[in-house]
FIKOLFI-441189 format. One record per residue (C-alpha): residue number from 1; x, y, z; residue in one letter. Coordinates in nm, 4 decimals. Each point is the difference from the previous one (the first is absolute). Last residue first. Layout:
N
+--------+----------+----------+----------+-------+
: kedren :        x :        y :        z : kolnu :
+--------+----------+----------+----------+-------+
:    NUM :        X :        Y :        Z :     A :
...
+--------+----------+----------+----------+-------+
END
This chain:
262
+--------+----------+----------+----------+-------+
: kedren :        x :        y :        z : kolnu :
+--------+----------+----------+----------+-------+
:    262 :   1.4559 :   0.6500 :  -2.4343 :     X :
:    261 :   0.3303 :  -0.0638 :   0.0459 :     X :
:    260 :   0.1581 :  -0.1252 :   0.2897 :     X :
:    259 :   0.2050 :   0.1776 :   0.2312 :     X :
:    258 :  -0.2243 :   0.2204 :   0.2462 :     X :
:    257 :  -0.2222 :  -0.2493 :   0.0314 :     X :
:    256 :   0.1529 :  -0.2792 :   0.0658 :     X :
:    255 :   0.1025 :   0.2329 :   0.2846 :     X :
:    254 :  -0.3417 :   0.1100 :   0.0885 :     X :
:    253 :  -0.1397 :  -0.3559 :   0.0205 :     X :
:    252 :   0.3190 :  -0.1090 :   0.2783 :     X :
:    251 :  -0.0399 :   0.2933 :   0.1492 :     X :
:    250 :  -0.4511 :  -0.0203 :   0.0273 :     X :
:    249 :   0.0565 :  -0.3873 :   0.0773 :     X :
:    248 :   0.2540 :   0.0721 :   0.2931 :     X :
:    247 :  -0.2176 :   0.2911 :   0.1225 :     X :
:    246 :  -0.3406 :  -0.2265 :  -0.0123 :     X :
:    245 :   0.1693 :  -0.3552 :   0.1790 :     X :
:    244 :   0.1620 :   0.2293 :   0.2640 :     X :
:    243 :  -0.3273 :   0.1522 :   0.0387 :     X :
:    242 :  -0.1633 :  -0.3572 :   0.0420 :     X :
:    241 :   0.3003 :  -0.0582 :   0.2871 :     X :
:    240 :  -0.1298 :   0.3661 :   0.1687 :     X :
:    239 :  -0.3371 :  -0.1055 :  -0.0213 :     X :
:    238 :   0.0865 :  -0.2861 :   0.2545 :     X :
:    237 :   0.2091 :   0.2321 :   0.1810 :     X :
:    236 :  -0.2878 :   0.2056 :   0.0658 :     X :
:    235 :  -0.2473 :  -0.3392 :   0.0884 :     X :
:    234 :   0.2730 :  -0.1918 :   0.2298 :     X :
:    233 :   0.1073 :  -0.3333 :  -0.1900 :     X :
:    232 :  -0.0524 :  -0.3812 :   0.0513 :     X :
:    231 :  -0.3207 :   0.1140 :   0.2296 :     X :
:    230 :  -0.0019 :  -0.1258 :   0.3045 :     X :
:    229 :   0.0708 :   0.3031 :   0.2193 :     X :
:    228 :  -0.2943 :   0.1909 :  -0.2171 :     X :
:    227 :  -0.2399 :  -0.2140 :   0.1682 :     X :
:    226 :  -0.3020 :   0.2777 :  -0.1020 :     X :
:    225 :  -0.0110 :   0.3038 :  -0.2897 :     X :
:    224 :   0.2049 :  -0.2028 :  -0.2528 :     X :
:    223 :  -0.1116 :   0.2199 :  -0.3795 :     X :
:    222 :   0.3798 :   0.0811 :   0.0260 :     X :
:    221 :   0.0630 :  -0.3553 :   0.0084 :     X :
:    220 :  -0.0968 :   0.0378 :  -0.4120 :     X :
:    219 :   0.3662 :   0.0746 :  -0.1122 :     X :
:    218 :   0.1748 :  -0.2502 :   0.1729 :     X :
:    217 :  -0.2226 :  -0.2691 :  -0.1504 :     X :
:    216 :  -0.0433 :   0.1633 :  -0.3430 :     X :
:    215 :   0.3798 :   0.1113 :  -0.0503 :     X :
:    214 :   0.1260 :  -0.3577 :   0.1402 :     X :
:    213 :   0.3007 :   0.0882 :   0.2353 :     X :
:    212 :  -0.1356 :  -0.0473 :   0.3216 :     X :
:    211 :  -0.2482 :  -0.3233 :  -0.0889 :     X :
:    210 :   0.3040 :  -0.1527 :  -0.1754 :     X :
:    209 :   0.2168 :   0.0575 :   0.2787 :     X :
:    208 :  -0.2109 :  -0.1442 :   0.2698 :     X :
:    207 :  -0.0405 :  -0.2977 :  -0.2491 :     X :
:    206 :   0.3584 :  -0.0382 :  -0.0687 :     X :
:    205 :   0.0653 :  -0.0103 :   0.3896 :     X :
:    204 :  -0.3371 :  -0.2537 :   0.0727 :     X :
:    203 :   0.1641 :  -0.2902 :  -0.2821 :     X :
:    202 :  -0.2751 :  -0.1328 :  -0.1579 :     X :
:    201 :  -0.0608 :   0.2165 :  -0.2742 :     X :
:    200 :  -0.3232 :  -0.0999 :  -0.2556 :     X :
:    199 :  -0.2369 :   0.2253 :   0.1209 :     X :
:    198 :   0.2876 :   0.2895 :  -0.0410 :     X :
:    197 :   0.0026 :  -0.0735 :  -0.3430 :     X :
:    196 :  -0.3807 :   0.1779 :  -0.0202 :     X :
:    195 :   0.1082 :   0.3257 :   0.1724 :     X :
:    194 :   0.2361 :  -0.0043 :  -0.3438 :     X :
:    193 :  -0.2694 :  -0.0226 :  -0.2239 :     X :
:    192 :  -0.2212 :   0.2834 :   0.1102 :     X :
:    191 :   0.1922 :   0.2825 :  -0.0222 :     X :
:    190 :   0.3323 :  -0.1228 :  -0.2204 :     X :
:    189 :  -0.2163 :  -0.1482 :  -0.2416 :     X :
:    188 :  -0.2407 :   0.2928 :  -0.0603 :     X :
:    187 :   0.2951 :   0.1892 :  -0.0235 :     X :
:    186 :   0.1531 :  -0.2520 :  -0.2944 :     X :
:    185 :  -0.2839 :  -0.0322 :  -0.1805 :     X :
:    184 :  -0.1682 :   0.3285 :  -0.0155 :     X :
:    183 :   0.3823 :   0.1398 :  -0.1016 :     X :
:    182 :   0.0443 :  -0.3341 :  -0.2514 :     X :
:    181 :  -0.3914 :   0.0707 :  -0.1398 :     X :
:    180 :   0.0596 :   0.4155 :  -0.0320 :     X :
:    179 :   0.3303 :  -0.0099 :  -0.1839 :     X :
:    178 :   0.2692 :   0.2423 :   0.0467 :     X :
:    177 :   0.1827 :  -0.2094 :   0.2291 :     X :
:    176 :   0.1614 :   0.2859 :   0.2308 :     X :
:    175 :  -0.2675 :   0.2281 :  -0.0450 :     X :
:    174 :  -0.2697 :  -0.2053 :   0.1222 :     X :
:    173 :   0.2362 :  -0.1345 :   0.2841 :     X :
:    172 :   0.0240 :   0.3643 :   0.1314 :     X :
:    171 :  -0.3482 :   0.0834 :  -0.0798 :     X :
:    170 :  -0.1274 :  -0.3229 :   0.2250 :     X :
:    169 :   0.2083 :   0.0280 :   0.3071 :     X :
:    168 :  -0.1057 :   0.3884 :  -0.0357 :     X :
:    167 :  -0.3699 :  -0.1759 :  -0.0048 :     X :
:    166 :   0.0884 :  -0.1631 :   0.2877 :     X :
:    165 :   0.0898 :   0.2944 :   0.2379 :     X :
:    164 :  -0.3059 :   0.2076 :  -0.0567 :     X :
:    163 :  -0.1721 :  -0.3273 :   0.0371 :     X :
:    162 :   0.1561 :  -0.0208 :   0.3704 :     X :
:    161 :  -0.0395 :   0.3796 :   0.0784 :     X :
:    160 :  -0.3644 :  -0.1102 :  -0.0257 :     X :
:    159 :   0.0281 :  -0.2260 :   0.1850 :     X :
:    158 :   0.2188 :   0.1057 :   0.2692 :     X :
:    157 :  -0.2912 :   0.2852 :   0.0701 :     X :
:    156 :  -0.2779 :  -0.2518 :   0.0630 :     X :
:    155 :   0.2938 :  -0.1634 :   0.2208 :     X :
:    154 :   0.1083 :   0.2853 :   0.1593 :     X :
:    153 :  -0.3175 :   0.1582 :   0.0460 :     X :
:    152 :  -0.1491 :  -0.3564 :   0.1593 :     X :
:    151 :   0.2895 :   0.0140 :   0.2450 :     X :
:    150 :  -0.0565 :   0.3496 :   0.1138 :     X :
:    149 :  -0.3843 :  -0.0498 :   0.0347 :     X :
:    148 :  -0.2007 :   0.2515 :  -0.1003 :     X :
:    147 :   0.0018 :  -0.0650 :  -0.3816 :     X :
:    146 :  -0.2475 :  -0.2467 :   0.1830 :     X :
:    145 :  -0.1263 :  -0.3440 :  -0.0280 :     X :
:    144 :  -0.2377 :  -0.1079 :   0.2595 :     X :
:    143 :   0.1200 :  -0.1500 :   0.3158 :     X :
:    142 :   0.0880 :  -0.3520 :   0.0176 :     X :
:    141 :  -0.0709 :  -0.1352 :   0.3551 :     X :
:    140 :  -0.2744 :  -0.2754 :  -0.0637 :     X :
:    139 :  -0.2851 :   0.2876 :   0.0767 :     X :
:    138 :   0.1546 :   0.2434 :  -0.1884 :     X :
:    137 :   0.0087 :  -0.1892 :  -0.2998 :     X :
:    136 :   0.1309 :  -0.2665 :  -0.1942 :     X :
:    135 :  -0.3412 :  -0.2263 :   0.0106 :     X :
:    134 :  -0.0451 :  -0.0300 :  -0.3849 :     X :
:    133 :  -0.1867 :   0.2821 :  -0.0159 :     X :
:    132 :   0.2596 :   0.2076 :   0.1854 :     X :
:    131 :   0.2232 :  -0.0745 :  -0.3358 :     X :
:    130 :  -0.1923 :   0.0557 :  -0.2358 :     X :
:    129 :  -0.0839 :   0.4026 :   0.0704 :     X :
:    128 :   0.3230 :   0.0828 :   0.1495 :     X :
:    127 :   0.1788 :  -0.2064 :  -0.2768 :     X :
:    126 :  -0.1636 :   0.1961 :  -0.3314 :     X :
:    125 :   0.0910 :   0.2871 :   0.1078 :     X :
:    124 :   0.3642 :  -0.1063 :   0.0703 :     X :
:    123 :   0.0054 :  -0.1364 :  -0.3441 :     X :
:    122 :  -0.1677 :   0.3469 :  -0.1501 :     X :
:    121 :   0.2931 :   0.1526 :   0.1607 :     X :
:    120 :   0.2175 :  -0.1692 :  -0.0930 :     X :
:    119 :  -0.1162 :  -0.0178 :  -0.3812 :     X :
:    118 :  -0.0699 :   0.3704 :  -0.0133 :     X :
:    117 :   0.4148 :   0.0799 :   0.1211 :     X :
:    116 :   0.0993 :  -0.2621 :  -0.2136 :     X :
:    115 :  -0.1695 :   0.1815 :  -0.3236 :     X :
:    114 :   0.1542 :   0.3084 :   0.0997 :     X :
:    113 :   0.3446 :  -0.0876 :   0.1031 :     X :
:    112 :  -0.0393 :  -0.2215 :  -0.3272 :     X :
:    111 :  -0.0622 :   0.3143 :  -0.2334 :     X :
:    110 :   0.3088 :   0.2169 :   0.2282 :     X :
:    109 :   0.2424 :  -0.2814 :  -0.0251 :     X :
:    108 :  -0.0510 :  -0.0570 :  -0.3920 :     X :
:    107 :   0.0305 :   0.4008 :  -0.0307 :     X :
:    106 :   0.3281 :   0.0238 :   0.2086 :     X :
:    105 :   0.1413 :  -0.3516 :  -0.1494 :     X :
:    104 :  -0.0869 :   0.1366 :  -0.3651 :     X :
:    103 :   0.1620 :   0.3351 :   0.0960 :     X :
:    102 :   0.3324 :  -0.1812 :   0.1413 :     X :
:    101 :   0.0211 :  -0.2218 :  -0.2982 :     X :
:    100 :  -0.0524 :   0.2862 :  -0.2698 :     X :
:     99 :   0.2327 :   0.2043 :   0.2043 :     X :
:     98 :   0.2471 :  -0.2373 :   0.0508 :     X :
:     97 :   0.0298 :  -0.0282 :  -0.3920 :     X :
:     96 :   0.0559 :   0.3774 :  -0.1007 :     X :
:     95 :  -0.0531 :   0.0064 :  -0.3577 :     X :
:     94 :  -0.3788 :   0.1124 :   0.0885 :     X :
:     93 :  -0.1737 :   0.1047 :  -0.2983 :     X :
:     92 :   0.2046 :  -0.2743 :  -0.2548 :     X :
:     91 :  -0.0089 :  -0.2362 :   0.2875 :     X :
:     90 :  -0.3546 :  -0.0096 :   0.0131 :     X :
:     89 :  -0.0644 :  -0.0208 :  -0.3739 :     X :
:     88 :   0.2296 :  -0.3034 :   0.0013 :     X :
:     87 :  -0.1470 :  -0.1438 :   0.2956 :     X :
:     86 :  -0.3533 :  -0.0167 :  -0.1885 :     X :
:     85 :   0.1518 :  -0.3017 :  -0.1888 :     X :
:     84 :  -0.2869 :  -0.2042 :   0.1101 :     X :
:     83 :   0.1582 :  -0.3070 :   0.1635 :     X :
:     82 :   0.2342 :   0.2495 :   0.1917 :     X :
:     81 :  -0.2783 :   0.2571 :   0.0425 :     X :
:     80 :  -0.1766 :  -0.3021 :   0.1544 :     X :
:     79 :   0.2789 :  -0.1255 :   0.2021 :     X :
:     78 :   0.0384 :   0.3401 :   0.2168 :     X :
:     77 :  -0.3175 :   0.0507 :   0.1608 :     X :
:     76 :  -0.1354 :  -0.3675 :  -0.0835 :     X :
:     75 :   0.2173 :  -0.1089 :   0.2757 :     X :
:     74 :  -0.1519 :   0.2111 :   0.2727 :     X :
:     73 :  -0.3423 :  -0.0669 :  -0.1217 :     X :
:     72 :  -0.0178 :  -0.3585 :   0.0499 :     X :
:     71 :   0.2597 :   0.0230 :   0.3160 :     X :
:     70 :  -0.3300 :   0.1587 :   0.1009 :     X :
:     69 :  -0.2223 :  -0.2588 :  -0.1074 :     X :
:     68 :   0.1537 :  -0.2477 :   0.2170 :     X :
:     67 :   0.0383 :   0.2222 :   0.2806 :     X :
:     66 :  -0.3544 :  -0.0437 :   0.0492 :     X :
:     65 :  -0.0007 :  -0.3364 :   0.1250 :     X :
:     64 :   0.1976 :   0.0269 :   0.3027 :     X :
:     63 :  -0.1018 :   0.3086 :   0.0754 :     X :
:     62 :  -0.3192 :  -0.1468 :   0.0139 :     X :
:     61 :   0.1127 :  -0.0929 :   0.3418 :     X :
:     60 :  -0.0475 :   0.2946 :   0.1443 :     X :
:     59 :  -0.3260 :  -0.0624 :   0.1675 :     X :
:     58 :   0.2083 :  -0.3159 :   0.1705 :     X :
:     57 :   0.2997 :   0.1957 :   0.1223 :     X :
:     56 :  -0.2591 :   0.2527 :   0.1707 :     X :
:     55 :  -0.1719 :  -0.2863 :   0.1651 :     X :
:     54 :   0.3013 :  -0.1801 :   0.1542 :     X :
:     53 :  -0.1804 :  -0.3017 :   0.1172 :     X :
:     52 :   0.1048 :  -0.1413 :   0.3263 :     X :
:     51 :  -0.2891 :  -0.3090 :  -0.1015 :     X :
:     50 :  -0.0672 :  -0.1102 :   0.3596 :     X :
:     49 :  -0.2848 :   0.2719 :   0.0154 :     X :
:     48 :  -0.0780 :   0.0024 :  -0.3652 :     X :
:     47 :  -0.1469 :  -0.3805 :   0.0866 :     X :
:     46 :  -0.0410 :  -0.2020 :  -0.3822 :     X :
:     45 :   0.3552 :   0.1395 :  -0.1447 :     X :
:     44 :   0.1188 :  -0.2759 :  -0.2518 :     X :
:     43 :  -0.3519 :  -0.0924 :  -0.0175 :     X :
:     42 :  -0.1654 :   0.3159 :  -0.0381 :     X :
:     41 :   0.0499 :   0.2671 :   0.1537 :     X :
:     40 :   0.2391 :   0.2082 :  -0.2942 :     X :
:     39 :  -0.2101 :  -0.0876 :  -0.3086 :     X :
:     38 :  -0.1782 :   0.3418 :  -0.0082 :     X :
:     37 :   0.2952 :   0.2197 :   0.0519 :     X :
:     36 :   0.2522 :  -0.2018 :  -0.2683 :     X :
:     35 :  -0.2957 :   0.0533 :  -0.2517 :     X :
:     34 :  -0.0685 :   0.3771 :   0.0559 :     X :
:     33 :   0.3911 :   0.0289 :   0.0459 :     X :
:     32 :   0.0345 :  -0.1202 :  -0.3652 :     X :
:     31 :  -0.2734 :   0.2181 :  -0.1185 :     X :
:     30 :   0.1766 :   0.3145 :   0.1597 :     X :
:     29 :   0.3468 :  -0.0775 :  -0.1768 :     X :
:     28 :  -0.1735 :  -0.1042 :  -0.3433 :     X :
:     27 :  -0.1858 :   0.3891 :   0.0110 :     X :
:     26 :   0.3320 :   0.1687 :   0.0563 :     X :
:     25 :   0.1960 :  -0.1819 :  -0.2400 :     X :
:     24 :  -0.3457 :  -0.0425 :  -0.2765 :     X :
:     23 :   0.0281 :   0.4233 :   0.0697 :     X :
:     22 :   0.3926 :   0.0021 :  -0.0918 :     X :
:     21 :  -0.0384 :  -0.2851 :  -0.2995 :     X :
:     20 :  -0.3142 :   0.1867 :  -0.1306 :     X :
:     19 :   0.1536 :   0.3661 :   0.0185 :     X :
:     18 :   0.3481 :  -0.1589 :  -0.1882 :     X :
:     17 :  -0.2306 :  -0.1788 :  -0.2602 :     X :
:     16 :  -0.1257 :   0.2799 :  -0.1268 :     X :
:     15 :   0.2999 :   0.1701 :  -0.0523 :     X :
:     14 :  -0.0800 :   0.3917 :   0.0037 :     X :
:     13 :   0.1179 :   0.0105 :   0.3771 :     X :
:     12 :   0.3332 :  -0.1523 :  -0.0152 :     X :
:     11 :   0.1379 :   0.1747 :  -0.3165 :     X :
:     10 :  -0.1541 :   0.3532 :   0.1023 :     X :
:      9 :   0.1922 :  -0.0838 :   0.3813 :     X :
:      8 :   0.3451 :  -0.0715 :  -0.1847 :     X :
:      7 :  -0.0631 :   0.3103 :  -0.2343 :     X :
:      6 :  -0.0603 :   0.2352 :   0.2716 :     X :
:      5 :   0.2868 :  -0.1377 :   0.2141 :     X :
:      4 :   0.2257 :   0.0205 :  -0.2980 :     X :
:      3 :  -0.0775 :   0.3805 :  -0.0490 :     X :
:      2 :   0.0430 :   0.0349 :   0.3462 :     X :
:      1 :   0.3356 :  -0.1326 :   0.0282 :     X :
+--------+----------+----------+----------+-------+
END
């Protein structure tokens, strides 16, 4: 097992493009808050003290964003040494299958861990200095941001656990198709195009369920720091359903892997 975590982590780290996609993760996520900071008091939001905003839900919202590049990464893992032939060398050093996926997931969980870890908290950064510019401040009755705060922790903390969570979504899909533009595809599709269906649903039940059962939208109420009695979905259970999502694409991608050929 050590032996394949060494090789795993050499693989991930001498790519190039691996470093760029995890720091362009981390660096996209804080951006994306920088922007979704600064336009909050504006015109959807033009008094902060009849706004209710949930402050820590909004400097986390990069998440949103960011997750892009990490399914990105995730995929690539496996596909590329598909799409390479590299998988035959690894194979040949490690016949052991579930070791090669369980030491790619530890490695690929550890480098976006790390990369979520500096975009949340560069997002949160970013939000107690924008934010209280914008009039959500002490004075309007939003405190300032603060690891402090039990429901900011959670949520800062959720986050992260939340990437950890989708790029497994992502490895397990990437190693079920084999091919890094269907595995891109089809997670990218399942995270942001099925909150989109929902705008379409007319019916209040299906709605409710889509909302609960989405891996993005039950996933992310663990950012929910305020009015957590209307969310669709309470914010551990919420992370629970995307964990669901990540354990049933990691079997399912394991098993296909265990009998197919190389």
């Amino acid at each position: 097992m050590r032996h394949a975590l060494r090789a795993e982590w050499t693989k991930l780290r001498t790519l190039r493009g691996n470093l760029w996609l995890a720091l362009a993760a981390a660096g996209l996520t804080v951006a994306a808050t920088a922007a979704a900071t600064a336009a909050v008091g504006t015109a959807q939001c033009p008094t902060p003290t009849t706004c209710f905003e949930d402050t820590a839900r909004l400097s986390l919202k990069g998440v949103w964003l960011g997750q892009a590049l990490v399914v990105v990464l995730a995929v690539l893992a496996m596909s590329d040494e598909y799409g390479t032939g590299m998988i035959r060398t690894t194979l040949a050093a490690v016949p052991r299958r579930h070791t090669v996926l369980l030491t790619k997931a530890a490695v690929v969980v550890a480098a976006v861990l790390t990369a979520g870890t500096v975009g949340v908290l560069g997002s949160l950064a970013v939000g107690r200095v924008v934010l209280p510019i914008n009039g959500f401040g002490q004075a309007n009755g939003y405190p300032p941001l603060s690891l402090a705060d039990g429901p900011t922790l959670r949520a800062a903390a959720g986050s992260v656990l939340y990437l950890a969570l989708i790029a497994l979504l992502a490895l397990g899909v990437g190693t079920a198709v084999r091919d890094t533009a269907s595995g891109i595809t089809a997670v990218l599709t399942l995270l942001y195009v099925v909150p989109v269906v929902g705008a379409f649903v007319k019916d209040p039940e299906w709605l409710d369920r889509l909302r609960r059962f989405s891996p993005m939208t039950a996933g992310l109420a663990i950012q929910a720091t305020r009015n957590l009695e209307r969310l669709p979905i309470a914010p551990w259970p919420g992370l629970g359903v995307l964990a669901g999502y990540a354990a049933g694409a990691m079997l399912l991608g394991g098993v296909l892997f265990m009998v197919r050929r190389a």
